[in-house]
C-alpha positions in Angstrom: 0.0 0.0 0.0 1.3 3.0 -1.0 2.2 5.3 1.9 2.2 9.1 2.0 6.0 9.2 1.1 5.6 7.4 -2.1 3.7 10.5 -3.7 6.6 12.9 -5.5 7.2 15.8 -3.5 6.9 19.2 -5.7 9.7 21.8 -5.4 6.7 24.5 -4.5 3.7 23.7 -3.3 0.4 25.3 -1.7 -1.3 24.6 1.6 -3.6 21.8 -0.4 -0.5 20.2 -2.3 -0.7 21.4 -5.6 2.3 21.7 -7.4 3.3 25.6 -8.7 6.5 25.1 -10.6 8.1 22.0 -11.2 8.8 18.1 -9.5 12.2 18.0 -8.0 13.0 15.2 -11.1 11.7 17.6 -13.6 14.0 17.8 -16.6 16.2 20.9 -16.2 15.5 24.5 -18.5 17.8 24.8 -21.0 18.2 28.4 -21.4 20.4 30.6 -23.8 24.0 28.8 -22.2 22.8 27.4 -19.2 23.8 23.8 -18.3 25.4 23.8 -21.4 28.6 21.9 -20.0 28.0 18.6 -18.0 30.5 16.9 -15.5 29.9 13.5 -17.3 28.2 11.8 -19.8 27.4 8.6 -18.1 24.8 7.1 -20.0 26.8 4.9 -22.4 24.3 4.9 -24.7 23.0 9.0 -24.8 26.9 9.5 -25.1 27.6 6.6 -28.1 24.8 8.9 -29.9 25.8 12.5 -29.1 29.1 11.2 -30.4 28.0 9.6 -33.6 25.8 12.7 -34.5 29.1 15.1 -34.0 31.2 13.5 -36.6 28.4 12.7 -38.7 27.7 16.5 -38.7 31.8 17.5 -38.2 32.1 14.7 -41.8 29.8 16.3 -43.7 31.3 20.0 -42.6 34.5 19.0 -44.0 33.8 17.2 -47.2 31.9 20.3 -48.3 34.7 22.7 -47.1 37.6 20.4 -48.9 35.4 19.7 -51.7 35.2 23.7 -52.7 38.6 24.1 -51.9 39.5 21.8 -54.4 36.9 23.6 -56.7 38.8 26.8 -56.1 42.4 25.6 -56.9 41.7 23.5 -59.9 39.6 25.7 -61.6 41.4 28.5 -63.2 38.1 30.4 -63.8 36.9 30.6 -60.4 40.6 31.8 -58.9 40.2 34.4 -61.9 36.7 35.4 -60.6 37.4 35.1 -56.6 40.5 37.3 -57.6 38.2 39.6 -58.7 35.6 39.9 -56.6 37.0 40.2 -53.3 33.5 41.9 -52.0 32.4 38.6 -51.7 34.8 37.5 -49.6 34.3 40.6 -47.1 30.2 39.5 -47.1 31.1 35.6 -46.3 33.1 37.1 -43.5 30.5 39.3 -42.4 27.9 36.2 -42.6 30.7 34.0 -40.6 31.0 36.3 -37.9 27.0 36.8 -37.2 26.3 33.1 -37.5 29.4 32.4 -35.5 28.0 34.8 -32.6 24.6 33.3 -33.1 25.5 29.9 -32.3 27.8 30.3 -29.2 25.7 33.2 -27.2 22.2 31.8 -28.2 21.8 28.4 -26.9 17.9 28.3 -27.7 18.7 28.7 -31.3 21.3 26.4 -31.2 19.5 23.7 -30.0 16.6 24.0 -31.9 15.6 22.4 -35.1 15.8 22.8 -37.6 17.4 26.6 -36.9 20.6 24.9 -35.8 21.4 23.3 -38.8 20.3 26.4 -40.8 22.6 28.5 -39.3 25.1 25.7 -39.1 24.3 25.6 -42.8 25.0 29.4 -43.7 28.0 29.4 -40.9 29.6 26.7 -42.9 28.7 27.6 -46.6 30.9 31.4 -45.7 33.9 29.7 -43.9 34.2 27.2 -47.1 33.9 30.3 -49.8 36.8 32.1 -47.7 38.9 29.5 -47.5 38.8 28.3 -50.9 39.1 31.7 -51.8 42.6 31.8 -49.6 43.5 28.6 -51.4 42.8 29.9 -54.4 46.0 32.2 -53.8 48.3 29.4 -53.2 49.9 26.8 -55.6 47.9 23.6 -56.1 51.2 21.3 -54.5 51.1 23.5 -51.3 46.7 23.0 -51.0 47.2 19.4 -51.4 49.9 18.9 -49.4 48.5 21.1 -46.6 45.1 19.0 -47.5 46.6 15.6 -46.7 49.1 17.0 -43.9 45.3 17.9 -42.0 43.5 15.0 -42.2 46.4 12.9 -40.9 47.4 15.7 -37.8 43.8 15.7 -36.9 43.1 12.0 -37.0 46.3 11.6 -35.1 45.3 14.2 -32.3 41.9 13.0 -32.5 43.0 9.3 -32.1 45.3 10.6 -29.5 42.6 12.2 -27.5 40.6 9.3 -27.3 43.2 6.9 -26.0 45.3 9.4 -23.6 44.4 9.5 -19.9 45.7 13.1 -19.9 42.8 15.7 -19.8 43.0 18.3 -21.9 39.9 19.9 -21.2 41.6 21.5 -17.8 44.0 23.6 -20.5 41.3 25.9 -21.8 42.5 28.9 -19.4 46.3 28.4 -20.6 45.2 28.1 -24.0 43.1 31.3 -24.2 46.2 32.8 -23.2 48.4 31.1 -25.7 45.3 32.7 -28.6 45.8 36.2 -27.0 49.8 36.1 -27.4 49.9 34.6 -31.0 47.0 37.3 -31.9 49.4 39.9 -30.6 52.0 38.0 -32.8 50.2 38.0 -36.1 49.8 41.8 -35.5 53.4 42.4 -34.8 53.8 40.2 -38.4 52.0 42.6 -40.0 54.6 45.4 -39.9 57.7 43.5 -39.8 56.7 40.5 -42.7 59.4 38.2 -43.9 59.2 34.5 -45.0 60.8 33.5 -41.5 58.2 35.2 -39.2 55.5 33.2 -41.4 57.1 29.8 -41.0 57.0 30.5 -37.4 53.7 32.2 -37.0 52.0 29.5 -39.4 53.7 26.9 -37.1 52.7 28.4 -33.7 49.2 28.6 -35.1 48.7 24.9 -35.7 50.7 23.6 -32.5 47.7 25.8 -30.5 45.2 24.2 -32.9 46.3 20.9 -32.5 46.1 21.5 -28.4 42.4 22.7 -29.2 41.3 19.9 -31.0 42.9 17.5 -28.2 40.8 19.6 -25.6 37.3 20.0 -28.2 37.7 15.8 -28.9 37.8 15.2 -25.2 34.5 17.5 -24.3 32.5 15.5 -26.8 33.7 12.5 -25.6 33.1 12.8 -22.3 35.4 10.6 -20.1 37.2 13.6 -18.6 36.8 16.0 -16.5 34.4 18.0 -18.3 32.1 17.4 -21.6 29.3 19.1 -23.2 25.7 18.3 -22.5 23.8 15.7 -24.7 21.6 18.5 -26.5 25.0 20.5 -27.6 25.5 18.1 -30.9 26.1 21.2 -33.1 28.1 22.9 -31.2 30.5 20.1 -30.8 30.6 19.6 -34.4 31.2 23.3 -34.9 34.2 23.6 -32.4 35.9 20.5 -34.2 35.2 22.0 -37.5 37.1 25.6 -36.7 39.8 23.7 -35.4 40.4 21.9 -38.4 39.9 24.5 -40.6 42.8 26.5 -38.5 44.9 23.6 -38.5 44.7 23.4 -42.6 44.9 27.3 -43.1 48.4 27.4 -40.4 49.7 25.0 -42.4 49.2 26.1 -45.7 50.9 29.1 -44.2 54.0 27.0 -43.6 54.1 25.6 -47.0 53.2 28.8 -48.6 56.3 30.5 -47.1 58.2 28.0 -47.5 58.0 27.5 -51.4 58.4 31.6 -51.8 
């Protein structure tokens, strides 16, 4: 027989027992970037999913991205008209930046469908236009190279991640201030430019990159310290995604300077 300790208890309640709010096991609100970080992902399951989606997401990020790369540095007609039309660049940069702020400060949007994947969409569609149109400034041996030298850094640090009981997800404070010094770098760079000082700032770029992407790969997976929250599929995806795309534009830096 059930006793009066087996009904659920609400969190607020009135003198006749009638719930105002919400049960104590409610699910929790979700608002803007609340609770977007977890401690754990312990359901093996719920985790095995959120990863799957990620990379299925990050996959199809990054086939679009390399594919109009390619596009751009074969095709001597479209360097000729992104050479041209550098207005087009400025606008994908402009439509990067507002999706970008978009998906990190509103978390509503970002975990609602199908806006997430719009945005995600349009976010992706203006990073991949600006850097092919970078490529397009480069010779076809240093895309490819820096092509192939990205996908096996990145499955090596992602591999790494995965394996290593070292937790990378407790360098996000050091690495913030590793961006801040090789942003103050780049625009030291920009008044004293030589091939040397590109080699180095190209190099210094991936090797903070590559720590990122350590950190990011960790998060998602969740058997550290820290990892996102089941709902926060796109935004894992996205944070792998702007690591790799560093990673491959550092590196084409390198070779770039390197063949001049």
């Amino acid at each position: 027989m059930a006793t009066e300790h087996d009904i659920r208890t609400p969190l607020n309640g009135n003198e006749h027992g009638q719930p105002k709010e919400a049960f104590l096991d409610s699910p929790p609100d979700y608002s803007d970037n609340a609770e977007m970080f977890a401690h754990t992902l312990d359901d093996q399951t719920v985790r095995r999913h959120f990863i799957r989606k990620v990379f299925v997401v990050l996959g199809m990020q990054l086939l679009f991205t390399f594919g109009l790369v390619c596009v751009f540095t074969f095709s001597a007609d479209v360097r000729l008209y992104v050479g041209k039309t550098p207005a087009l660049y400025y606008s994908s940069f402009g439509i990067f930046i507002f999706f970008l702020i978009v998906l990190n400060c509103c978390g509503d949007v970002r975990r609602r469908h199908p806006w997430n994947f719009i945005c995600l969409a349009l976010l992706t569609l203006s990073l991949s236009y600006m850097v092919g149109t970078v490529a397009s400034f480069y010779e076809t041996s240093s895309v490819m190279i820096a092509l192939g030298s990205t996908v096996a850094v990145c499955f090596a640090i992602i591999l790494f991640a995965s394996q290593t009981r070292l937790d990378f997800t407790y360098c996000y404070g050091f690495l913030l201030v590793l961006s801040t010094v090789l942003i103050m770098f780049g625009f030291f760079c920009i008044f004293f430019y030589n091939h040397i000082l590109q080699i180095v700032y190209g190099s210094l770029g991936a090797l903070l990159f590559s720590v990122f992407l350590a950190a990011d790969t960790q998060l998602i997976l969740g058997r550290h310290r820290f990892s996102l929250t089941p709902e926060e599929y796109v935004f894992g995806a996205l944070i792998l995604y702007l690591d790799i795309i560093n990673i491959f534009l550092y590196l084409l830096m390198i070779l770039g300077g390197s063949r001049q």
